[in-house]
C-alpha positions in Angstrom: 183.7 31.3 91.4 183.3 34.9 90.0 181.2 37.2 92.0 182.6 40.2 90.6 181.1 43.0 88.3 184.7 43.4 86.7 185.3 40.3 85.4 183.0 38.7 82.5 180.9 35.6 84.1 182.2 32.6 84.9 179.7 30.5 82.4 181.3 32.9 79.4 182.2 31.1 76.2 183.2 30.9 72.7 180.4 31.3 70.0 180.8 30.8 66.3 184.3 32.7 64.7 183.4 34.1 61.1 185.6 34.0 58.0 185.9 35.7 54.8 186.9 34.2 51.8 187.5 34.2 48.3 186.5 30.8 47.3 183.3 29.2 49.7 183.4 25.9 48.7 186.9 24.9 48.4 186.6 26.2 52.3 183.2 24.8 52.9 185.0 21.4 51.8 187.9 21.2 53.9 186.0 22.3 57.3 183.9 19.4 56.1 186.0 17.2 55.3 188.6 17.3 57.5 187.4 19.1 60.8 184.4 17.3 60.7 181.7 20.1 60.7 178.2 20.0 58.7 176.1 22.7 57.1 174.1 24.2 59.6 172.5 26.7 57.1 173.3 28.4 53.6 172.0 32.0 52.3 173.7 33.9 49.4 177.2 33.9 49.7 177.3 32.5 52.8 177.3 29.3 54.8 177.3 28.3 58.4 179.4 25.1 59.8 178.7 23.0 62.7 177.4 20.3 64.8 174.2 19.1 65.8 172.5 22.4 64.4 175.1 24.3 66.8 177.1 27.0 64.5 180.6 26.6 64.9 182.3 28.4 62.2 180.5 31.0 59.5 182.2 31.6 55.9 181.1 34.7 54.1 182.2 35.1 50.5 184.3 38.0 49.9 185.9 38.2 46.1 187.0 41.7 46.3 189.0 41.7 49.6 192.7 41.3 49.3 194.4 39.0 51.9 196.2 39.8 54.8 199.6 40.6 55.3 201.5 37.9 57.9 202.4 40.6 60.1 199.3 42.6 60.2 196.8 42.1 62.9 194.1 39.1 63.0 193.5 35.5 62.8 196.4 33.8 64.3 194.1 30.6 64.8 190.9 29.3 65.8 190.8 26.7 68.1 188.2 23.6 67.9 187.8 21.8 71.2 187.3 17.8 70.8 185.1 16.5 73.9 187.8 13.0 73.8 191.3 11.7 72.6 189.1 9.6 70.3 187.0 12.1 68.7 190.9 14.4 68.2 192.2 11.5 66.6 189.6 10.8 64.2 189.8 14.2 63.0 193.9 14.0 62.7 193.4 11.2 60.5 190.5 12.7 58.4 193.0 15.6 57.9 195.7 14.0 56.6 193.3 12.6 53.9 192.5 15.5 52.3 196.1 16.3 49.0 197.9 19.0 50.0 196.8 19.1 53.5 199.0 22.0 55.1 200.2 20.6 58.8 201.8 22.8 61.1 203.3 20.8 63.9 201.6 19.3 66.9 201.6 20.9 71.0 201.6 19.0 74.1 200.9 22.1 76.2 200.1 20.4 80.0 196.8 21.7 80.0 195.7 20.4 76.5 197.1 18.8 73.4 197.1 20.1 70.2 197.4 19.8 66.4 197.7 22.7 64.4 197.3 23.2 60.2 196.5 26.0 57.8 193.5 26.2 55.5 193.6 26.7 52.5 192.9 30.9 52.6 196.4 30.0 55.5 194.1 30.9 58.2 195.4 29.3 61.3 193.5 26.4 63.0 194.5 24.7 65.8 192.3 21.0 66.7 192.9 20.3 70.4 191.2 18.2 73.5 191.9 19.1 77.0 193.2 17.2 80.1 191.2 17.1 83.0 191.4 20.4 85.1 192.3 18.4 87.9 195.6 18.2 86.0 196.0 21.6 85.2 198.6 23.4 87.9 198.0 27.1 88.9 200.4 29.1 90.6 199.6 32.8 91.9 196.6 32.6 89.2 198.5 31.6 86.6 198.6 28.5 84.7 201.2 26.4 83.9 201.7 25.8 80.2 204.3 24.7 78.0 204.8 23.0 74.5 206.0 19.7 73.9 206.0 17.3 70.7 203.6 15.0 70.1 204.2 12.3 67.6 201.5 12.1 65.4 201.6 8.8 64.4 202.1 7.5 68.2 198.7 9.8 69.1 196.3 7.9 66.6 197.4 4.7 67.7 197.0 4.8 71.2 193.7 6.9 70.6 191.6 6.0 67.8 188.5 4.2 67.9 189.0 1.9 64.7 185.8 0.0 65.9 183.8 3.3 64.9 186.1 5.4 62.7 184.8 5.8 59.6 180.9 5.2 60.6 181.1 9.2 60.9 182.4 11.3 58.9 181.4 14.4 61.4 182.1 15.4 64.7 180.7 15.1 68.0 178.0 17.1 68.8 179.7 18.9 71.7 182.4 19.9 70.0 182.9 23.7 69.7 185.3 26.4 69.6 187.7 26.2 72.3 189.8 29.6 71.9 190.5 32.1 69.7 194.4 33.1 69.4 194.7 36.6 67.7 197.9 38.3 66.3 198.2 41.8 67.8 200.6 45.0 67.6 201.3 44.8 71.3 200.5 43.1 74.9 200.2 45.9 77.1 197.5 47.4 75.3 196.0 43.6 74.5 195.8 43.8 78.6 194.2 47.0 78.6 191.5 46.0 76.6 190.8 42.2 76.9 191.2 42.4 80.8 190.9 46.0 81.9 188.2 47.0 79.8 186.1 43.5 78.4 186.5 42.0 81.7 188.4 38.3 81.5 191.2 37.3 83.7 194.3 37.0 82.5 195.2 33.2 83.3 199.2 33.7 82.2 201.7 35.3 79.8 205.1 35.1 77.8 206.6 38.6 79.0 206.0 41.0 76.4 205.0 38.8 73.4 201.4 36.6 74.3 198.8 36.6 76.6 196.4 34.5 77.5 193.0 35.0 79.0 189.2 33.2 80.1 186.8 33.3 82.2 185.5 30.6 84.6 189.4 29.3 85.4 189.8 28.0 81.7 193.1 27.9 81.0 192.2 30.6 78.1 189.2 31.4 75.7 191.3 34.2 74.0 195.0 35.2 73.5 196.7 37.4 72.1 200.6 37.6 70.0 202.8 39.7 68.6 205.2 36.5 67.5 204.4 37.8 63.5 202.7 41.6 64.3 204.6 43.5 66.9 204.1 47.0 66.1 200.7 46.3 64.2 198.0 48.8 63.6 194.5 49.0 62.9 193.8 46.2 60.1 192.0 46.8 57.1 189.1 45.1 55.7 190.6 42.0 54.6 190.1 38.0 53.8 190.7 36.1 57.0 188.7 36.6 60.0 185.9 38.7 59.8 184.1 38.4 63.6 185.0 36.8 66.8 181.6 35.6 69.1 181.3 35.6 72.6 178.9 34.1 74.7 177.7 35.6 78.0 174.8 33.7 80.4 172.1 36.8 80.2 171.1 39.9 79.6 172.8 41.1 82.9 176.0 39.7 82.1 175.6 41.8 78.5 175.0 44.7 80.6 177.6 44.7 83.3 180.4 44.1 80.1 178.5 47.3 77.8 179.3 49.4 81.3 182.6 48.3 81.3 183.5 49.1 77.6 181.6 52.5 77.2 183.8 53.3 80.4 186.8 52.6 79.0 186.0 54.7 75.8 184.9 51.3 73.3 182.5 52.8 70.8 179.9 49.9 70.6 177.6 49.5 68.2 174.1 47.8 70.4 171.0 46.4 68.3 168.9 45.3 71.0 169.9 41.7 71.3 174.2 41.7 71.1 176.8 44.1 71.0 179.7 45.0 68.8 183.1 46.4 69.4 186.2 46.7 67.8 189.5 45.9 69.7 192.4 48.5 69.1 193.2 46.7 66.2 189.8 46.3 64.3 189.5 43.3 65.1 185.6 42.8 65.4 184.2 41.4 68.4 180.5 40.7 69.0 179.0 39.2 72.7 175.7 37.4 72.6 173.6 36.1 75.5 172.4 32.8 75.9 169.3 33.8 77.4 167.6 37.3 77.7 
């Protein structure tokens, strides 16, 4: 268990990822429709998906932006955790209902396994469940991970629920995002930041090209590539992702991570309640307590 200042609490976790686009309800629809989230609540150009009343996912209208570049900084994918094989599969096979649905392979990765598509903006989203951590095999603090095809078709047989698919059209109410995968300009300085400075521990890497990072011994709740962005600077103001959430336990945890970052130099922009920072490549980063 984590007892130490440096390192972001062990209860840390994934709040709701925020998305700018150009067209709100063809998104609004395929989140929907395919991922299984609800409206949680709507205002003027924007509307927040979820579960339960939980928000999961928030989609801002933006007309005016231009999209991103593939090899600039950003979004590489957001990850939605599925609490059973079942509830994954259900959600595989609501996909593949909606025309043009754009699939982008599948990952059997030890620790979890995976299905990954595009939206329709092409923002990357990855639909996953875990194994049991019992499962999981750590070596020198570093887990072992690896990817390995799945065959689609062989998944939903052995793990759909027919007896209840298509009762719900949603998902469970504990599903949530897993992990959010970001495309960066380089690892080193992803280290610097997400570990030195933030405060999670790095849980493993590919050399010089991803790393991967949680809190709590999850095998990661961020990571970081440069597979598409080596060499990547500050992004502008584009379509894609506009803010990643973290969750902390309390107000101390919030204050022991604003030490960290104003020692390291982060500028941080503090009303009260969260905190906001950007990571050295504008990517916008906001940490919320659960309880004050």
């Amino acid at each position: 268990m984590n007892t130490t200042i440096d390192l972001l609490p062990d209860a840390t976790d994934m709040g709701p990822v925020m998305l700018k686009t150009a067209s709100l309800a063809r998104l609004v629809h395929w989140y929907t429709a395919g991922v299984g989230l609800e409206h949680v609540a709507e205002r003027p150009g924007v509307v927040e998906l979820g579960v339960d009343g939980r928000t999961i996912l928030v989609l801002e209208e933006a007309p005016d932006l231009r999209g991103p570049n593939p090899a600039d900084a950003g979004l590489f994918h957001t990850a939605i955790l599925y609490p059973t094989h079942a509830a994954l599969a259900a959600a595989v096979v609501r996909m593949t209902q909606i025309p043009n649905i754009q699939f982008a392979g599948t990952g059997d990765h030890h620790v979890s396994e995976a299905f990954y598509f595009a939206d329709p903006d092409g923002n990357g989203v990855e639909l996953y469940v875990d194994r049991p951590r019992e499962q999981w095999r750590w070596s020198n603090g570093q887990v072992y991970m690896t990817t390995e095809f799945i065959d689609p078709n062989r998944f939903v047989n052995e793990h759909l629920d027919r007896g209840t698919f298509g009762q719900s059209s949603t998902a469970p109410v504990d599903a949530k995002v897993g992990h959010v995968h970001l495309q960066v300009g380089d690892v080193a300085t992803a280290r610097e930041f997400y570990v030195g400075a933030l405060g999670f521990a790095e849980t493993t890497s590919l050399g010089n090209t991803a790393l991967f990072v949680s809190a709590g011994g999850y095998h990661h709740h961020m990571a970081m590539n440069v597979w598409n962005s080596r060499g990547a600077g500050r992004r502008a103001d584009t379509l894609g992702l506009g803010r990643v959430e973290i969750r902390v336990p309390d107000a101390d945890a919030l204050g022991a991570a604003r030490e960290r970052l104003t020692t390291a130099g982060v500028p941080i922009a503090d009303d009260g309640r969260s905190i906001r920072f950007d990571d050295p490549w504008a990517n916008l980063i906001t940490l919320t307590p659960v309880a004050a």
